[in-house]
C-alpha positions as CSV (number, residue, x, y, z in Angstrom):
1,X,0.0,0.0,0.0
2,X,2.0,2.8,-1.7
3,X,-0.6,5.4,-1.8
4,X,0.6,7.9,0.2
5,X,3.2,8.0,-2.5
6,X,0.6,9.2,-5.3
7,X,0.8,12.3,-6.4
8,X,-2.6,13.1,-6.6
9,X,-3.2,12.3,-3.0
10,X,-0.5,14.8,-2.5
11,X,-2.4,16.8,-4.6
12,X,-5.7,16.7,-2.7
13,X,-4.0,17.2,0.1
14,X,-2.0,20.2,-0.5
15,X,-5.6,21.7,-1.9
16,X,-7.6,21.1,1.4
17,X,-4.5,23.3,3.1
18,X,-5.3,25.9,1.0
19,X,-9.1,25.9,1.3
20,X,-8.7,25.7,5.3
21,X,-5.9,28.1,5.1
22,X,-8.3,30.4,2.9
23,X,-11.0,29.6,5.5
24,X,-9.2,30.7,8.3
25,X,-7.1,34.0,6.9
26,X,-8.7,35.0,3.7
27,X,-11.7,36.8,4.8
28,X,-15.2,37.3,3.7
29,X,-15.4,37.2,0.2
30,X,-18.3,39.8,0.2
31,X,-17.5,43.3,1.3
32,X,-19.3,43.9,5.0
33,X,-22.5,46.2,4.8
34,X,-21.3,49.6,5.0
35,X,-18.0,49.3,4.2
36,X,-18.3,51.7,1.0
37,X,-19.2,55.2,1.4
38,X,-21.0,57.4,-0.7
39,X,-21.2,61.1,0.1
40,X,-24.4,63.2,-0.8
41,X,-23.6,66.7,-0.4
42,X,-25.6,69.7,-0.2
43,X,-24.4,70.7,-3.7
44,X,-25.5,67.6,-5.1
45,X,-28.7,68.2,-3.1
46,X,-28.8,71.9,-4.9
47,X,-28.3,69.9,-8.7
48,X,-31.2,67.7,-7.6
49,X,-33.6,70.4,-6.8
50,X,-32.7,72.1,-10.1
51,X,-33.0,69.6,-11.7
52,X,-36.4,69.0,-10.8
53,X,-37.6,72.6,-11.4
54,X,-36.3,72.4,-14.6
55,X,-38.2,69.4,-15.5
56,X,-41.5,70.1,-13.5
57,X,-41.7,73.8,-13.2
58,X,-42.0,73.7,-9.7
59,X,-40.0,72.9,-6.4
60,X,-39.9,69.4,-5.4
61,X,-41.9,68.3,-2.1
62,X,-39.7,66.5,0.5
63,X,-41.4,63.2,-0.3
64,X,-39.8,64.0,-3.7
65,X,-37.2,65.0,-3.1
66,X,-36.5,61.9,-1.2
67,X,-37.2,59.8,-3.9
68,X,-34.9,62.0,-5.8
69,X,-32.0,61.3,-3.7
70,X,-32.7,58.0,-3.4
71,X,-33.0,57.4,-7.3
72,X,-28.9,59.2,-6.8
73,X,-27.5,56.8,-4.8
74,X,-29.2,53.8,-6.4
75,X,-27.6,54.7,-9.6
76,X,-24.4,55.4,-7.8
77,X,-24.4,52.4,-6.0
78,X,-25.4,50.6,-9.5
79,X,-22.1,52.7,-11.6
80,X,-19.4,51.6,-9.0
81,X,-20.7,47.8,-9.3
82,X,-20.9,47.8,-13.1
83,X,-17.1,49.4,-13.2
84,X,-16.4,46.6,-10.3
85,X,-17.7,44.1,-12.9
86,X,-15.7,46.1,-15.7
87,X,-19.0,46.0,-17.5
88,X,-17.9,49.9,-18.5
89,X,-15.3,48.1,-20.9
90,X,-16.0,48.3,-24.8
91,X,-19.5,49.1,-24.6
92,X,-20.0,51.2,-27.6
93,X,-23.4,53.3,-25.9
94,X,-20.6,54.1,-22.8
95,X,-18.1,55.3,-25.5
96,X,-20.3,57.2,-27.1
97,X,-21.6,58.8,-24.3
98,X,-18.2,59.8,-23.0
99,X,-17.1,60.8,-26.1
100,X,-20.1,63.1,-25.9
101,X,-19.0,64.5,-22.8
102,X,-16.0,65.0,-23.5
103,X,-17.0,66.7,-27.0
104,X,-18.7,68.9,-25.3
105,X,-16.1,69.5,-22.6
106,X,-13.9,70.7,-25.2
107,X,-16.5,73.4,-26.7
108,X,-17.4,75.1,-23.5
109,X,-13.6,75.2,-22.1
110,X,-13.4,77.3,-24.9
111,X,-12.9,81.1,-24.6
112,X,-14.7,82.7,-27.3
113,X,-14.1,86.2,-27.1
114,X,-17.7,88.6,-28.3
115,X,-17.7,88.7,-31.8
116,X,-17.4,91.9,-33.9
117,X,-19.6,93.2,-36.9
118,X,-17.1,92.8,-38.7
119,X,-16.8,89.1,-38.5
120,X,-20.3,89.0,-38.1
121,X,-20.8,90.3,-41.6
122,X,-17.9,87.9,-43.2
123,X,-19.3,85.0,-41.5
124,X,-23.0,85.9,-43.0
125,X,-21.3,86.3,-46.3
126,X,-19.7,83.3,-46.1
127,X,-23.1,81.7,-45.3
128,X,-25.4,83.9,-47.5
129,X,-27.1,80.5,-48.5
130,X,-28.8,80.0,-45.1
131,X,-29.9,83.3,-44.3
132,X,-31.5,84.6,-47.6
133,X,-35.2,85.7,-47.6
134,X,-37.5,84.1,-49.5
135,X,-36.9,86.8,-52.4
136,X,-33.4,86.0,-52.9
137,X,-32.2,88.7,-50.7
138,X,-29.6,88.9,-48.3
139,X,-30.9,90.6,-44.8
140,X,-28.8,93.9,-43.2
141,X,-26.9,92.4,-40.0
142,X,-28.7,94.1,-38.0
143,X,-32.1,91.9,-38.4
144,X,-30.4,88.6,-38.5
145,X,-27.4,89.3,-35.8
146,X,-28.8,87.3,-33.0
147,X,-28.8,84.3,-35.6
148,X,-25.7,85.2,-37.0
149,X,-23.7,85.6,-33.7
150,X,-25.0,82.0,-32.3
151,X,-24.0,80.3,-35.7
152,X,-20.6,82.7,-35.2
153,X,-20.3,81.7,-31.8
154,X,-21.5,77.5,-32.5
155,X,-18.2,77.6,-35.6
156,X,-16.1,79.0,-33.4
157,X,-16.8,76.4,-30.2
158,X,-16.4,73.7,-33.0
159,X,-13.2,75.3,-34.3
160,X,-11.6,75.5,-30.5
161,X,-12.9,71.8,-29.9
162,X,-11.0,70.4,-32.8
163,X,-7.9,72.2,-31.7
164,X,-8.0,71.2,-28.4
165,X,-8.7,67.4,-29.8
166,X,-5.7,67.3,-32.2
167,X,-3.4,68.8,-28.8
168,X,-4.6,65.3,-27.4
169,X,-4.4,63.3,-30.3
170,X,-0.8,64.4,-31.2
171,X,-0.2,62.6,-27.6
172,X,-1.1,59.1,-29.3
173,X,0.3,56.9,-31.5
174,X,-1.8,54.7,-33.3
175,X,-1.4,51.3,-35.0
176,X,-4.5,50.4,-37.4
177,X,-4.5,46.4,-37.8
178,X,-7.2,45.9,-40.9
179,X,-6.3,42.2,-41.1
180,X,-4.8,39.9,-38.1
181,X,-1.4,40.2,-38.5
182,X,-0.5,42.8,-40.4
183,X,0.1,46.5,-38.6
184,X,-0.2,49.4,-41.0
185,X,2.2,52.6,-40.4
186,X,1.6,54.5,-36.9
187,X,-0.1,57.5,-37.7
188,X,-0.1,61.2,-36.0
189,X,-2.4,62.7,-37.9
190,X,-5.3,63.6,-36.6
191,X,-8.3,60.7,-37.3
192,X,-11.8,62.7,-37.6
C-alpha cells in the first residue's frame, strides 16, 4: 500500500491546506455592509432640486425629493458595481456617451471672445445661403445678428474643440491592424 506515494493524493491534500488556510485568513469574500461610502452633499442636493424645477416647473416636495436622492444613490451604487464588474469596458453606448461628454467638454472650455460686426458680416457672407429671404435677398446684419452671432459663436466652439482634440491626439500613437497580423504605419495625424 504505496498510496501515500501518489501524487494526486499529494495533490488533494496540499488543496484542502489551501481551502482551510483560505477559511481561516482570507476573509469574507463579500464586502461587510457599510463598508463603501457614498457622500451626498448639499451641492448635489442643490443639482437635484434644479434639476427637478427644470423638468416640473416647480420645487420638489420633500417626499420627492427623497425619492430623488434615493434614485442618486441607487444609480451610484449601480455605476461603481458595473465598473467593479468592468461592465464599462468596450461598450459602444458608454463610449459614445463619453465621447459626448468630453466633445462637449472641449467646446465650453473654450474662450470665445464677443464677436465683432465685422466678422459677423464675413461670417453671414460666407453663409449667405442659409440666411436669404425668400426673395433672394440677403438681410442687413442688423435683423439677423442674434442668428448670425450663435451660428458665429457655434463655428467658433467647433473650431476650439478640434484644436484642443488634435493637442490630445498628437499625444497618441496609433497602429491600425485591418487584417490579423499585419500593422499598417503609426499615424499622427489627426483621425476625424
Amino acid at each position: 500500500m504505496k498510496w501515500y506515494r501518489e501524487p494526486l493524493v499529494h495533490f488533494l491534500l496540499f488543496g484542502a491546506a489551501l481551502f482551510g488556510a483560505f477559511a481561516i485568513w482570507g476573509g469574507p469574500a463579500v464586502p461587510a455592509a457599510g463598508q463603501y461610502h457614498i457622500v451626498v452633499t448639499p451641492t448635489m442636493v442643490q443639482n437635484l432640486v434644479l434639476s427637478f424645477r427644470n423638468s416640473t416647473q416647480r420645487a420638489p416636495t420633500d417626499q420627492e425629493l427623497d425619492a430623488q436622492i434615493a434614485d442618486y444613490v441607487r444609480e451610484e451604487i449601480l455605476n461603481r458595481e458595473a465598473r467593479a464588474l468592468n461592465l464599462d469596458q468596450d461598450d459602444p453606448v458608454i463610449r459614445r456617451e463619453l465621447r459626448g461628454k468630453m466633445d462637449f467638454m472641449l467646446q465650453d472650455n473654450a474662450a470665445i471672445p464677443p464677436p465683432t460686426d465685422a466678422q459677423l458680416n464675413t461670417f453671414l457672407q460666407k453663409n449667405a445661403a442659409a440666411y436669404r429671404r425668400p426673395d433672394g435677398r440677403l438681410p442687413a446684419l442688423a435683423d439677423v445678428r442674434d442668428q448670425v452671432a450663435a451660428a458665429w459663436q457655434y463655428e467658433q466652439r467647433l473650431e476650439a474643440a478640434n484644436t484642443a482634440y488634435d493637442k490630445l491626439r498628437a499625444r497618441y500613437v496609433v497602429d491600425v491592424q485591418k487584417t490579423p497580423g499585419t500593422v499598417a504605419p503609426a499615424t499622427t495625424a489627426p483621425a476625424k
